[in-house]
C-alpha positions in Angstrom: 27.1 -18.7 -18.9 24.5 -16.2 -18.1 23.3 -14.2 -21.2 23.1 -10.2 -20.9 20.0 -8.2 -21.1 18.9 -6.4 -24.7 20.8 -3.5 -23.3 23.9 -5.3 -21.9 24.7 -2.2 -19.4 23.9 -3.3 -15.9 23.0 0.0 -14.1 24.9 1.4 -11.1 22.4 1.0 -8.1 20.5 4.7 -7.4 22.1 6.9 -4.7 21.8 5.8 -1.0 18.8 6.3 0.8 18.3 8.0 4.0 17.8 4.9 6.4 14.5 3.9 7.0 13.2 3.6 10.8 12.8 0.3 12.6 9.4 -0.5 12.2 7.7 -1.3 15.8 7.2 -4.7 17.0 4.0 -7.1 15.5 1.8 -9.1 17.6 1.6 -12.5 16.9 -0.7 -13.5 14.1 -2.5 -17.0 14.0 -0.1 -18.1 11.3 3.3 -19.4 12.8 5.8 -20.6 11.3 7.2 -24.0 11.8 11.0 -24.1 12.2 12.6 -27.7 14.0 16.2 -27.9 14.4 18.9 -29.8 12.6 20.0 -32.7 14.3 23.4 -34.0 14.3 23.8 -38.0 12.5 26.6 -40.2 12.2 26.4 -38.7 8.4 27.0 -35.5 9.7 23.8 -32.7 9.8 20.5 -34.2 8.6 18.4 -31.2 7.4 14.9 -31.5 9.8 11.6 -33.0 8.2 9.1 -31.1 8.0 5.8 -32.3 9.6 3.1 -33.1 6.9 0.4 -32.8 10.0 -0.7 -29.4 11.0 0.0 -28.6 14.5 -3.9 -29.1 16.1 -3.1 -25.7 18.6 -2.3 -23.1 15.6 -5.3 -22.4 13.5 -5.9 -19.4 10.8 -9.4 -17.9 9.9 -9.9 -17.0 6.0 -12.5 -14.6 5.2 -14.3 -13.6 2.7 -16.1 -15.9 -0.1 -13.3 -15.8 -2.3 -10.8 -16.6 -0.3 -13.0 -19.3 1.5 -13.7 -20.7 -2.0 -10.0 -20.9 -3.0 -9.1 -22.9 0.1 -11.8 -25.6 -0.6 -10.5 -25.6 -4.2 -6.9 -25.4 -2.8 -7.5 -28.6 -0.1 -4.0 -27.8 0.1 -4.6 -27.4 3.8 -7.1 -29.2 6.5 -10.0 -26.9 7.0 -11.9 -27.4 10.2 -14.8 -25.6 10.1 -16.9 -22.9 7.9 -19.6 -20.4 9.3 -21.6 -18.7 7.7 -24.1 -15.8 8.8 -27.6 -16.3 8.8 -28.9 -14.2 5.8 -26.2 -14.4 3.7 -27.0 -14.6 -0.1 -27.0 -18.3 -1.0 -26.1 -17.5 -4.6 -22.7 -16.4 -3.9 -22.2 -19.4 -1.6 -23.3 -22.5 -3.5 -19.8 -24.0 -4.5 -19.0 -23.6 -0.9 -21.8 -25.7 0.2 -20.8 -28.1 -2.5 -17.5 -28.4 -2.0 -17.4 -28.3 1.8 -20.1 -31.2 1.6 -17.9 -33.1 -0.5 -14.8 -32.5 1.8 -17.2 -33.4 4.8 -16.1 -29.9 6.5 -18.8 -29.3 9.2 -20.7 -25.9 7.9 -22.7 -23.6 10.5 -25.2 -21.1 10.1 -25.1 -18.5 13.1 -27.2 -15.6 13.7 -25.2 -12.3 13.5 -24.4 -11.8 17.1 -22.9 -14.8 17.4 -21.1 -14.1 14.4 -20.0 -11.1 14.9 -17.8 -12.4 17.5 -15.1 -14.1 15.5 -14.9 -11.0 13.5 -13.4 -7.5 13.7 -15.4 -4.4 13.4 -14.0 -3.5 9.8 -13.5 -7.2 8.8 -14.9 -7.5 5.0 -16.1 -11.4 5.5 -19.0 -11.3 3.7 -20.6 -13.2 6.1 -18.4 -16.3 5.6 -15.0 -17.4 7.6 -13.5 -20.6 7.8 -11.1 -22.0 10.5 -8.0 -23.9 8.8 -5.1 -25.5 9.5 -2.5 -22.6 9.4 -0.6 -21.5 6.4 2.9 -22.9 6.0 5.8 -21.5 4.6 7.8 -23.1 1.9 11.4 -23.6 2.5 13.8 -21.2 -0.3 14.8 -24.4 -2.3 10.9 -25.4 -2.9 10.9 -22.3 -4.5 13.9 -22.7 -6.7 13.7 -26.7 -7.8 9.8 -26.1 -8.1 9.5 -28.5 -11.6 8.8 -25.6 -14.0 9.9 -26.0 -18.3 10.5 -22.5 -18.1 13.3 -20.1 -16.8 12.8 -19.7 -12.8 10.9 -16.5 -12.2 10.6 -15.2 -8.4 9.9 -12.1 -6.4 12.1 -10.8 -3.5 10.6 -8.3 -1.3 12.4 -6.3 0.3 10.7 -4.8 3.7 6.9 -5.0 2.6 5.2 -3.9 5.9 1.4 -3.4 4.9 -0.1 -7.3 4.9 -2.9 -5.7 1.8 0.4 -4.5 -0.3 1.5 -8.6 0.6 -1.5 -9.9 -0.3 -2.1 -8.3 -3.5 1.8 -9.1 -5.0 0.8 -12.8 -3.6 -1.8 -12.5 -6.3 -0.1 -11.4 -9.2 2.7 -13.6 -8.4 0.1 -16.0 -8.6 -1.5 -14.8 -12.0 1.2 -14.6 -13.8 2.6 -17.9 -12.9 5.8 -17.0 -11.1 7.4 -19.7 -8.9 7.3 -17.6 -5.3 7.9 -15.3 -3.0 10.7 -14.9 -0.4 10.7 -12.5 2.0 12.9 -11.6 5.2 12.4 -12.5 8.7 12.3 -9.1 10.2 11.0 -6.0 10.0 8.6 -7.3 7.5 4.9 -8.7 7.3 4.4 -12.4 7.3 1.4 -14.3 6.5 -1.4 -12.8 8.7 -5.2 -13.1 8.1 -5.5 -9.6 6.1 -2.5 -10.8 3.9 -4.6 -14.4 3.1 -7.7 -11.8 2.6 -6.3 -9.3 0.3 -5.1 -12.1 -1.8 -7.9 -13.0 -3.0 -7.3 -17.3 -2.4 -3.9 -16.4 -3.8 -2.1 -17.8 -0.2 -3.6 -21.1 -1.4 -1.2 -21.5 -4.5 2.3 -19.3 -3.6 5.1 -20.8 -2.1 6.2 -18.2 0.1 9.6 -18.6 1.9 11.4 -17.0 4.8 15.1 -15.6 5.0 17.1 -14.3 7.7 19.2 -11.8 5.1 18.0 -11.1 1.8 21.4 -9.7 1.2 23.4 -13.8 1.7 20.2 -14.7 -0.6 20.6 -12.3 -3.4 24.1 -13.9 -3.3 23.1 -17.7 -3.5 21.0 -16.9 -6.4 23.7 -15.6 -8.2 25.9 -18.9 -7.8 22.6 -20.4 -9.8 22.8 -17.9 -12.5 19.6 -16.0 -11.6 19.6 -13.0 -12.2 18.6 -10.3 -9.6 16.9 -7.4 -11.2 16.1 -4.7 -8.6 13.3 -2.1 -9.6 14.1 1.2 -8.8 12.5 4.5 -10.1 16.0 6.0 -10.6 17.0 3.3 -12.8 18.2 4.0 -16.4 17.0 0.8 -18.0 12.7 0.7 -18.6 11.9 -3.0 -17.4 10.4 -4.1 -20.8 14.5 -4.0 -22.0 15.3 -6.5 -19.6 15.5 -10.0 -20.9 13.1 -11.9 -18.9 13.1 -15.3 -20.3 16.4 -15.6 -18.5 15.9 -17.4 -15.0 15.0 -13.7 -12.9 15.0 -12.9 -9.2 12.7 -9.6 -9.3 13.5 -7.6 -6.2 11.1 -5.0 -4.9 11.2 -2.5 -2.0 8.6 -0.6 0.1 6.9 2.2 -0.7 8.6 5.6 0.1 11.5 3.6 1.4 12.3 1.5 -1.8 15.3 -0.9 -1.6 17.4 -1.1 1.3 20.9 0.1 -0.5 22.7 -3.1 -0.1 20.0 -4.9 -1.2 20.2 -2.6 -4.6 24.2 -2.7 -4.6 23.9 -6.3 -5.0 21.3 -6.5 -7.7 22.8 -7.8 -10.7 20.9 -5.1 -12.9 17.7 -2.4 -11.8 15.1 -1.5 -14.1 12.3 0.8 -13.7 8.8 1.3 -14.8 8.4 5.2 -16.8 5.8 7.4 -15.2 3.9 9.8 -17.4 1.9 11.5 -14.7 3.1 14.2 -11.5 2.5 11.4 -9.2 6.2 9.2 -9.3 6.1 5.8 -8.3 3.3 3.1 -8.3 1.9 1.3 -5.5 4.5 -1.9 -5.1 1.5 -4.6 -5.7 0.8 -2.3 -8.8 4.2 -2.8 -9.9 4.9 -6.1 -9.0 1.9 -6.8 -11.4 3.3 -5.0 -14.5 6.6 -7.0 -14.3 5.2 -9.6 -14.3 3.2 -9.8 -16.8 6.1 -8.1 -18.9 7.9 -11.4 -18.1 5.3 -13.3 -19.0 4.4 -12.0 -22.2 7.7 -12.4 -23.1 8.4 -15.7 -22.5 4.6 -16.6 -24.4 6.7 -14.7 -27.3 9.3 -17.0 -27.1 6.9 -20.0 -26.7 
């Protein structure tokens, strides 16, 4: 049986919101995901394997030292390649020559025209990038049955179009030692290059999962007894009254937009975080961040 919060009133979801416009079409990033069909058996449907070898025609490129660093640390993936920009401070790059040596990745140094043409005009690489195999996504049930002695604890987000918002809740997730991140197909940004970037190595350790409708998800988790706490700045209940040592689905919406209102409808519960200033609402990476770590200072309580 699933235990109620300190305050055992679950909130009525906030007033509906005005619809939010489609947002227009995305090119195609370097990150794809890899989705092979079922396949029928004489056993009936036999869920498809997923291929342990990267596919050699998709590649990523991770800038930025940091980030760099974290996939050598990661070797979670197969990295091809580094370059590095002639006059770059060795300092800062020393555990990347290390570890790459150890790894046997090929490193090269270029002069800065030569550079300059794997990188964007407002790309912060730091004079480093590094071509990998691209990121995968995990499937939802990686994410749940990850082996984990404490309660599950994952974010939902709910139509996160800005890949730096993405990339900086992929590091507090991350930080705080939360089991993943699921987000929806559509209408939302995936794993793209400034994502990776703004997370600070942070796409090297999340499991991050795709669904179709966050809505059939929300009510999956419920059948496991997780609960799905939506934050929302109308909310009567502060999030530090919510009991997060129980196994938690936090749900989080765009900025401006919020939560779609089905999405909040079905939310076991919504909580939100007071604001003392005139400004109302925190950026959602912000937030995601002092949840979190709410949850996570409870549960060292318990410990």
């Amino acid at each position: 049986m699933r235990k109620k919060p300190y305050n055992a009133d679950r909130n009525e979801p906030s007033s509906e919101r005005r619809p939010r416009r489609d947002a227009p079409r995305r090119r195609e990033t370097p990150y794809q995901r890899d989705t092979p069909q079922r396949r029928e058996t004489s056993q009936g449907t036999e869920a498809p394997q997923r291929n342990s070898e990267p596919r050699p025609s998709v590649r990523a490129t991770i800038f930025g030292v940091l980030p760099v660093l974290e996939a050598l640390r990661a070797n979670s993936r197969r990295i091809d390649r580094i370059v590095i920009v002639e006059g770059a401070r060795e300092n800062r790059l020393q555990e990347i020559f290390d570890l790459a040596r150890s790894a046997g990745v090929r490193m090269d140094r270029v002069a800065r025209d030569a550079f300059d043409r794997y990188v964007e005009v407002d790309q912060n690489h730091q004079g480093v990038i590094a071509f990998a195999a691209a990121a995968a996504y995990a499937e939802v049930d990686e994410i749940l049955d990850a082996p984990n002695e404490e309660a599950s604890l994952i974010v939902i987000l709910d139509g996160i179009e800005d890949p730096r918002n993405l990339g900086a809740v992929l590091r507090s997730v991350e930080c705080s030692g939360a089991d993943g991140v699921i987000i929806p197909d559509r209408r939302a940004v995936g794993l793209t290059e400034t994502a990776a970037k703004s997370s600070a190595g942070a796409t090297e350790y999340v499991k991050v999962a795709k669904v179709t409708n966050l809505n059939r998800l929300i009510e999956d988790l419920k059948k496991k007894n997780i609960w799905v706490v939506g934050a929302n700045g109308d909310a009567t209940t502060d999030y530090t009254d919510w009991d997060w040592r129980q196994p938690s689905a936090l749900v989080l919406g765009a900025e401006g937009s919020g939560l779609h209102r089905l999405v909040a409808e079905k939310c076991d519960v919504l909580v939100k975080i007071p604001m003392y200033g005139k400004i109302d609402s925190l950026n959602v990476s912000v937030a995601a961040g002092v949840i979190l770590f709410e949850a996570r200072r409870q549960r060292t309580r318990e410990g």
